[in-house]
C-alpha positions as CSV (number, residue, x, y, z in Angstrom):
1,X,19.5,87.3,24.3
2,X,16.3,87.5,22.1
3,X,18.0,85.6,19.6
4,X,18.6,83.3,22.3
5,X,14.9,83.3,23.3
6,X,13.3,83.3,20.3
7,X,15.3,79.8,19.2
8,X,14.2,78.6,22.1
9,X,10.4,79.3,21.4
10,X,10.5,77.7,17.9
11,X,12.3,74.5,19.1
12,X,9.4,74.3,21.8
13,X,6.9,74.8,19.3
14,X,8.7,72.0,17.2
15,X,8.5,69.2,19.8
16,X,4.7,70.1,20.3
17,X,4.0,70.0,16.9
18,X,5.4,66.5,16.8
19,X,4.1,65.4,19.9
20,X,0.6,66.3,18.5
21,X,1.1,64.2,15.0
22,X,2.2,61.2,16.9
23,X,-1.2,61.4,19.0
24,X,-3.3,61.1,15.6
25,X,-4.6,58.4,14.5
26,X,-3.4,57.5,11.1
27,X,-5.9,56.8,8.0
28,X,-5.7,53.4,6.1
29,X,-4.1,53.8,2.6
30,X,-6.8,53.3,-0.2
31,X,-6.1,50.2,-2.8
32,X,-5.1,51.8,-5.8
33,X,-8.2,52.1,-8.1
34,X,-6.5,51.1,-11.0
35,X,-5.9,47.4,-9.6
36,X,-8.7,46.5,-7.1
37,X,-9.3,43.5,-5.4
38,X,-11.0,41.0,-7.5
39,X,-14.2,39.6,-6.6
40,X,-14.8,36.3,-7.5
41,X,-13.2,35.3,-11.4
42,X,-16.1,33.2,-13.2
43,X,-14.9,30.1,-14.6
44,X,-14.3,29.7,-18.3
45,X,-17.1,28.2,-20.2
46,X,-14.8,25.9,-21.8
47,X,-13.3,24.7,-18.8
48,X,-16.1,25.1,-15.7
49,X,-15.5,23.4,-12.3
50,X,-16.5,19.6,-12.3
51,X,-19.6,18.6,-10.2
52,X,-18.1,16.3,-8.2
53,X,-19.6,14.6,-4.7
54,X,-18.1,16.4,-1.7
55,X,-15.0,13.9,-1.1
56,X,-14.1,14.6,-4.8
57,X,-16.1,11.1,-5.9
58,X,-18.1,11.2,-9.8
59,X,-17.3,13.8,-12.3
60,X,-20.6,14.9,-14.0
61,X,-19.6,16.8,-17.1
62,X,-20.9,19.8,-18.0
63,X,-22.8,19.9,-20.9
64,X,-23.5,22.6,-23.6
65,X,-20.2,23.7,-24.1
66,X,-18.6,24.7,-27.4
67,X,-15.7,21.3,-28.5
68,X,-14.7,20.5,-31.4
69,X,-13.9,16.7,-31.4
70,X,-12.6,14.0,-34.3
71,X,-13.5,10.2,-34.2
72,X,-10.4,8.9,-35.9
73,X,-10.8,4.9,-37.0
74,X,-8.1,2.8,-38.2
75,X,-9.4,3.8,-41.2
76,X,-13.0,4.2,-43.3
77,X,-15.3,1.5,-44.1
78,X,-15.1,-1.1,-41.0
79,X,-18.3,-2.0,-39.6
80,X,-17.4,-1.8,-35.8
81,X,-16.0,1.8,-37.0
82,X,-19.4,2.6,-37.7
83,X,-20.8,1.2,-34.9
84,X,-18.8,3.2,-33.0
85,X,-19.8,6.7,-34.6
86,X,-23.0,5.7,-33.8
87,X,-22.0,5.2,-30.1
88,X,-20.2,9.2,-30.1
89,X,-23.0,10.7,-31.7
90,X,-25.5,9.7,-28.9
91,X,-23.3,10.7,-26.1
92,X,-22.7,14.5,-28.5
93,X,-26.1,14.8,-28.8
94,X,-27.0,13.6,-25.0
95,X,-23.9,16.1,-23.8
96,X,-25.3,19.1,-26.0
97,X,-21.9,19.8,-27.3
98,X,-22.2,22.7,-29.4
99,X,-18.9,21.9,-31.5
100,X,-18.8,19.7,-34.1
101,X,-18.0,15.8,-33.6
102,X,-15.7,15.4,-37.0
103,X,-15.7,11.3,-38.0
104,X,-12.9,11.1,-40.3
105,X,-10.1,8.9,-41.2
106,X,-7.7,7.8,-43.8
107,X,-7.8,4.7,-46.7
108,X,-6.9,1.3,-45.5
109,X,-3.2,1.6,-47.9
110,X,-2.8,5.2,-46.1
111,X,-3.7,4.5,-42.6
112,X,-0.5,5.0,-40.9
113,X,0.4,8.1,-42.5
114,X,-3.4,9.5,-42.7
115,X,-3.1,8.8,-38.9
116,X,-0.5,10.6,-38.5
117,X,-1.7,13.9,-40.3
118,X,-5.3,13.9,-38.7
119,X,-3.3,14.3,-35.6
120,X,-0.8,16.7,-36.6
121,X,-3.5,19.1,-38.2
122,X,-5.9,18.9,-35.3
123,X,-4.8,21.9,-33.2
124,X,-4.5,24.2,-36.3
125,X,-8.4,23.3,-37.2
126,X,-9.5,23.8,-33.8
127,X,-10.0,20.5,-32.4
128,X,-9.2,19.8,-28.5
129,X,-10.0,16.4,-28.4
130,X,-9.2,13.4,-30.6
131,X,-10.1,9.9,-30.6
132,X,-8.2,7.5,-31.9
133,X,-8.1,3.8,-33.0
134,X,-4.4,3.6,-33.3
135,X,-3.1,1.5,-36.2
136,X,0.6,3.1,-36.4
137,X,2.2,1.0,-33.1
138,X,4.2,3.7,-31.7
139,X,5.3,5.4,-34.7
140,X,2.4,8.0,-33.9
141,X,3.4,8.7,-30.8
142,X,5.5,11.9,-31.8
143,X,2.5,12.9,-33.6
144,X,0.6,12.9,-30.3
145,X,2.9,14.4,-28.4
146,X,2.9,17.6,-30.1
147,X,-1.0,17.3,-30.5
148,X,-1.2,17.2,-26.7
149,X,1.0,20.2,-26.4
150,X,-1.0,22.2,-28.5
151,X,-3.4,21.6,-26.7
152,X,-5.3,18.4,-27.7
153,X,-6.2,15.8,-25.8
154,X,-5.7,12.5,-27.7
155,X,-7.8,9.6,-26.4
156,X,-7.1,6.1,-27.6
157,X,-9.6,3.3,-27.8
158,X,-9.8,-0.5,-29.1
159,X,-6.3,0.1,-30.0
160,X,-3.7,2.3,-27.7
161,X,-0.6,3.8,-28.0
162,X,2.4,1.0,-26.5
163,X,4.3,3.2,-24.8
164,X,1.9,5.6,-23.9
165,X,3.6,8.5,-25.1
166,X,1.3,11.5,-26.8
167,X,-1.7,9.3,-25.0
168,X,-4.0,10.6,-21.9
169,X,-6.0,7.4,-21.5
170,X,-7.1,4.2,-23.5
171,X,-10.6,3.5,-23.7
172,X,-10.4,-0.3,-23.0
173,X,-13.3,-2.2,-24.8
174,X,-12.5,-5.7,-22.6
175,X,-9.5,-6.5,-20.5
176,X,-6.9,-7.3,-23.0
177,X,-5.3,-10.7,-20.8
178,X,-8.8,-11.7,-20.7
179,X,-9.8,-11.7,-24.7
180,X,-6.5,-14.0,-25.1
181,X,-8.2,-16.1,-22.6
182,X,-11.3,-16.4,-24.6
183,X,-9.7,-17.0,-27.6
184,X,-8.0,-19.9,-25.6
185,X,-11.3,-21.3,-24.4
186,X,-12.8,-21.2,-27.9
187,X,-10.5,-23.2,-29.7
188,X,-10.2,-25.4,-27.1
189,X,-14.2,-25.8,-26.9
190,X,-14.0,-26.2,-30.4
191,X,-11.2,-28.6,-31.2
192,X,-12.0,-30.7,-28.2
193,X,-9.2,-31.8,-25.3
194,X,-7.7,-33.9,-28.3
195,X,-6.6,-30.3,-29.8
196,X,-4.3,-30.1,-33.2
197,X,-3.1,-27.2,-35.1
198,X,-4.5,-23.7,-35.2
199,X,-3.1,-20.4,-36.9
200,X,-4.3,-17.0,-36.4
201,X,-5.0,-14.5,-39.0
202,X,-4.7,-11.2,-37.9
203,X,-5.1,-7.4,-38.8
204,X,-1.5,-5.8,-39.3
205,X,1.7,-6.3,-37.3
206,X,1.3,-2.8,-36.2
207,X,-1.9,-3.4,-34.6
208,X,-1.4,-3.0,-30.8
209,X,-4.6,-4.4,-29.9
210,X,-4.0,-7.8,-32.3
211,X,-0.5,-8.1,-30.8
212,X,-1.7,-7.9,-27.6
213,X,-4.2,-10.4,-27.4
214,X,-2.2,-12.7,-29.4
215,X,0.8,-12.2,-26.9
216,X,-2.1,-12.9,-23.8
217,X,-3.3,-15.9,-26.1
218,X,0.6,-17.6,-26.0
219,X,0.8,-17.0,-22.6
220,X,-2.9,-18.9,-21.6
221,X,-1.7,-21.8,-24.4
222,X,1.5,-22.5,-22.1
223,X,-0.8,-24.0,-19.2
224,X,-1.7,-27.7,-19.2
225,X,-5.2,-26.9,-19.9
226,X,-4.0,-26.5,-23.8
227,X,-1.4,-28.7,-24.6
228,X,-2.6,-30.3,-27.1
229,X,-3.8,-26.7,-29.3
230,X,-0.9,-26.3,-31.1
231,X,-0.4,-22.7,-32.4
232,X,1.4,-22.8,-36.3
233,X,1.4,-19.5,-37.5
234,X,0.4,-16.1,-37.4
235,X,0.0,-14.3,-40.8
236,X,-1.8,-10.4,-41.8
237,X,-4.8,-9.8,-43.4
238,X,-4.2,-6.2,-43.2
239,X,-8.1,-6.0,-42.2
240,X,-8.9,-6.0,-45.8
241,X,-11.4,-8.7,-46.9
242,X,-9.6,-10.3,-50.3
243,X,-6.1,-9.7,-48.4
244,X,-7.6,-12.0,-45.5
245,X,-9.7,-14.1,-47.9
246,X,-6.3,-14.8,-49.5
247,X,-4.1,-15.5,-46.3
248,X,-6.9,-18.0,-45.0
249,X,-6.5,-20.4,-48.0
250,X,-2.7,-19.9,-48.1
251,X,-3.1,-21.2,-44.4
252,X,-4.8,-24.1,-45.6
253,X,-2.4,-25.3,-48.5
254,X,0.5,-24.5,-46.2
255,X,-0.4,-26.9,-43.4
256,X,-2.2,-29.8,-44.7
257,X,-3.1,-30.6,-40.9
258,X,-4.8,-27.3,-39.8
259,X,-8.0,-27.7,-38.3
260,X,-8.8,-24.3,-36.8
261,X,-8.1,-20.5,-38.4
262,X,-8.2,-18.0,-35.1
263,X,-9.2,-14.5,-36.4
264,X,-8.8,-11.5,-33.6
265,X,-10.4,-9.2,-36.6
266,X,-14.0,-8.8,-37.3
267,X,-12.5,-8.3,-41.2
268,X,-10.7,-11.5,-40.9
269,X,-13.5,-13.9,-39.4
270,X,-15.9,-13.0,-41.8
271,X,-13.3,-13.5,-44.9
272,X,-11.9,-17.0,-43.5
273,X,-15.5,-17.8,-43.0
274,X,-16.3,-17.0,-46.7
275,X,-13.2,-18.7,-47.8
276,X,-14.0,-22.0,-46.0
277,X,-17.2,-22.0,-47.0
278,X,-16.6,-21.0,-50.6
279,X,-13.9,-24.2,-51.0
280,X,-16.1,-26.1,-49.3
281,X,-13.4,-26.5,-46.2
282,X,-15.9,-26.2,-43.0
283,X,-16.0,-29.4,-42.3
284,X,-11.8,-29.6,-42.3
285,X,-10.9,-26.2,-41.1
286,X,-13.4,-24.1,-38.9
287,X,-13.4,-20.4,-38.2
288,X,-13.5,-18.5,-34.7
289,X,-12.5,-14.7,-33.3
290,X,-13.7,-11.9,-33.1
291,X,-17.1,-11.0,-35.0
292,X,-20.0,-8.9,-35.6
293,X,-23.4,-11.2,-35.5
294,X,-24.6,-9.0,-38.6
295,X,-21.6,-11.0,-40.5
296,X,-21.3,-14.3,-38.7
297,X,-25.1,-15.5,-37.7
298,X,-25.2,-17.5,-40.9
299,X,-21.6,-19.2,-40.4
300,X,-22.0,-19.9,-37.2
301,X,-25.5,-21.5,-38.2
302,X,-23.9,-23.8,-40.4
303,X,-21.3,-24.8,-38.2
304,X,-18.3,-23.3,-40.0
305,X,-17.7,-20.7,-37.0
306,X,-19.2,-22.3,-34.2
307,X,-17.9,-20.1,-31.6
308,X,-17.1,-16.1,-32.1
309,X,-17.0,-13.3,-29.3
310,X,-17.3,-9.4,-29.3
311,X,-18.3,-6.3,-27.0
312,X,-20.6,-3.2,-28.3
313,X,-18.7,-1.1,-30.4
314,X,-21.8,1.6,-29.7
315,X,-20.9,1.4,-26.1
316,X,-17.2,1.9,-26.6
317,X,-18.1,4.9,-28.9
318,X,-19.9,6.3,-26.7
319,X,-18.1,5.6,-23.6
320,X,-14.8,7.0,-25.5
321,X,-16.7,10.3,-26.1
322,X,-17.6,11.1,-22.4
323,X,-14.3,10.3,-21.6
324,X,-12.7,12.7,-24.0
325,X,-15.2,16.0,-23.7
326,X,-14.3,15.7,-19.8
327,X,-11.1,15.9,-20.4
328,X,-11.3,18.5,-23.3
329,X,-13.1,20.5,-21.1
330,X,-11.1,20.5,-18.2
331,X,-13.4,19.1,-16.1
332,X,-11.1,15.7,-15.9
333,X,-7.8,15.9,-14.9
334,X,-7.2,12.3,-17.0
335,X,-5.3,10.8,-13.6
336,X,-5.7,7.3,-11.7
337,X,-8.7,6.9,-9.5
338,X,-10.4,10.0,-11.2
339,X,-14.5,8.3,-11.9
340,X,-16.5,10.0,-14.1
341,X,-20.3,9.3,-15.2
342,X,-21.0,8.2,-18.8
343,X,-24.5,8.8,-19.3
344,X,-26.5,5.5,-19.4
345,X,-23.5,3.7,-18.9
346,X,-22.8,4.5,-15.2
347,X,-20.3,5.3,-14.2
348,X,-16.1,4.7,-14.4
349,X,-12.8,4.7,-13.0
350,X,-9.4,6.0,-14.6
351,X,-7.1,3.1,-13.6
352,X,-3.2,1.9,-14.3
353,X,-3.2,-0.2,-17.8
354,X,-2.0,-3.6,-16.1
355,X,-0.7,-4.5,-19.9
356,X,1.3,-1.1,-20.4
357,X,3.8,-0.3,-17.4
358,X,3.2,4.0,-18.5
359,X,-0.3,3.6,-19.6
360,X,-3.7,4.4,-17.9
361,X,-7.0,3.1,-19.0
362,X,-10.7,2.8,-18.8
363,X,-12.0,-0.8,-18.9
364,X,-15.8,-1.1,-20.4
365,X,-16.3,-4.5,-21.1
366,X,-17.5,-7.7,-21.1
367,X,-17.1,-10.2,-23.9
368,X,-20.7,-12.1,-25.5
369,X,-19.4,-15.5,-26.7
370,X,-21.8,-16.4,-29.3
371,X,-23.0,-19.7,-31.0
372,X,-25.8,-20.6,-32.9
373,X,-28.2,-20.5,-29.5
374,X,-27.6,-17.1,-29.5
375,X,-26.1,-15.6,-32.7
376,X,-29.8,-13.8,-33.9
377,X,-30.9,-12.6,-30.2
């Protein structure tokens, strides 16, 4: 019986006991102190948050951070090349970039392969952005590829990558159907609505920029504006100035009729223009292109080049190098619609590459025609 009772008295005490615990309120459980909440993570100061307008509008870069950055020409020794360091080391300087801008490239006989190498070293020197004048077609393109996965981001300007591959955007110096438009008008300003025979003289067959503007240049010669220009031949200089010298005056013996040499090279204007000159030719054959003033004004002066066009290398330099420290930074994403400011250039707009069905570009423009009115201004 007291066995009885004092099982009773513990089970009763047992059902209290609960009763009591479920009645207090229970404490929150502490976050660990070994993994607290974070507060806020700062951003990276090689990738910080874009200043952008509030509806995601003009990309400002940030400037003063640490990129290492290669200019990569053709190759070493063009004019417009230089020009175009020029241009990049304004916007370095204007940007504060505390890495080094690397201007480099390979020989004119080793360009495609020197190409190739600048790109594949890049990552293993510490370079995260390139900019290249591509001379290789699209036999660099692997080359880019891997750059980009390492971590590179490869920027093309005056000359792009065909297919796009390995390439973030193209730094456009005109609108490529237009220049083939302009070459168009110059020959026929120059040869008159009579016309005759014309042959172009251009870099290298790898050259997609020449090939381009040559294809846009066939296209404009099939409309009944320029029947009568009749296009002979296209031959390569190889943007070397005896090569082209050489290939102008084979152009002349070859076609006893030729009347106008069309040179989409700043190279190969200036060596026809020589060459004519030199054989005493200008007033048979004339000379027209692509050319720097520096190496045309007297040519055009004495009527042997009447007509030549161009764009600011400087600017495209310069425009290229915005372009690529945003995007080596992070602070571009390098997609279409993105805008971005480019110092005392304005600003831009990342948009599809109407002559490239995979590309995207950046079009700077425009095109100076020049003639002897305004060849020194």
């Amino acid at each position: 019986m007291q066995a009885t009772k004092r099982h009773l008295f513990f089970a009763v005490t047992l059902i209290i006991a609960l009763l009591l615990a479920a009645c207090t309120p229970q404490s929150q459980t502490p976050a660990p102190t070994s993994a607290p909440a974070p507060t806020s993570a700062p951003a990276p100061t090689s990738a910080p948050a874009p200043t952008t307008a509030p509806t995601g509008g003009v990309v400002s870069a940030t400037p003063g951070l640490d990129i290492n950055m290669i200019l990569l020409p053709k190759f070493l020794g063009i004019a417009v090349f230089d020009q175009a360091y020029e241009g990049a080391k304004e916007a370095h300087a204007e940007l504060g970039n505390k890495g080094n801008l690397i201007f480099t490239g390979p020989t004119a006989e080793n360009s495609v392969a020197g190409q190739i190498e600048t790109l594949t070293n890049a990552a293993t020197q510490g370079v995260k952005a390139v900019m290249l004048s591509n001379n290789a077609g699209d036999q660099i393109a692997a080359a880019a590829q891997a750059a980009q996965a390492a971590g590179v981001k490869v920027v093309t300007w005056d000359s792009p990558i065909p297919s796009a591959q390995g390439e973030s955007v193209f730094v456009a110096q005109v609108d490529f159907n237009e220049t083939g438009r302009v070459m168009a008008d110059m020959a026929l300003s120059i040869l008159g609505p009579q016309g005759g025979e014309f042959a172009i003289l251009s870099a290298s067959p790898d050259a997609a920029n020449q090939n381009a503007w040559i294809a846009s240049m066939k296209q404009v010669l099939a409309e009944p504006k320029y029947a009568n220009l009749k296009l002979v031949d296209t031959v390569y200089g190889n943007d070397q100035s005896e090569e082209s010298y050489n290939q102008a005056l084979a152009l002349v013996d070859k076609y006893p009729n030729l009347k106008l040499i069309m040179a989409p090279t700043t190279v190969g204007i200036a060596a026809a223009a020589k060459a004519m000159t030199d054989e005493g030719l200008c007033d048979k054959v004339k000379v027209s292109g692509l050319g720097l003033p520096s190496e045309m004004a007297s040519y055009t002066l004495s009527g042997c080049a009447p007509q030549f066009a161009l764009w600011s290398f400087k600017d495209l330099g310069y425009l290229t190098y915005y372009l690529a420290y945003g995007l080596a930074t992070g602070q571009l994403q390098g997609v279409e619609g993105e805008r971005f400011n480019a110092g005392r250039m304005g600003s831009y707009t990342i948009e599809k590459d109407p002559t490239r069905p995979n590309g995207l570009r950046v079009l700077m423009g425009p095109f100076t025609v020049y003639t002897a009115e305004n060849v020194n201004k």
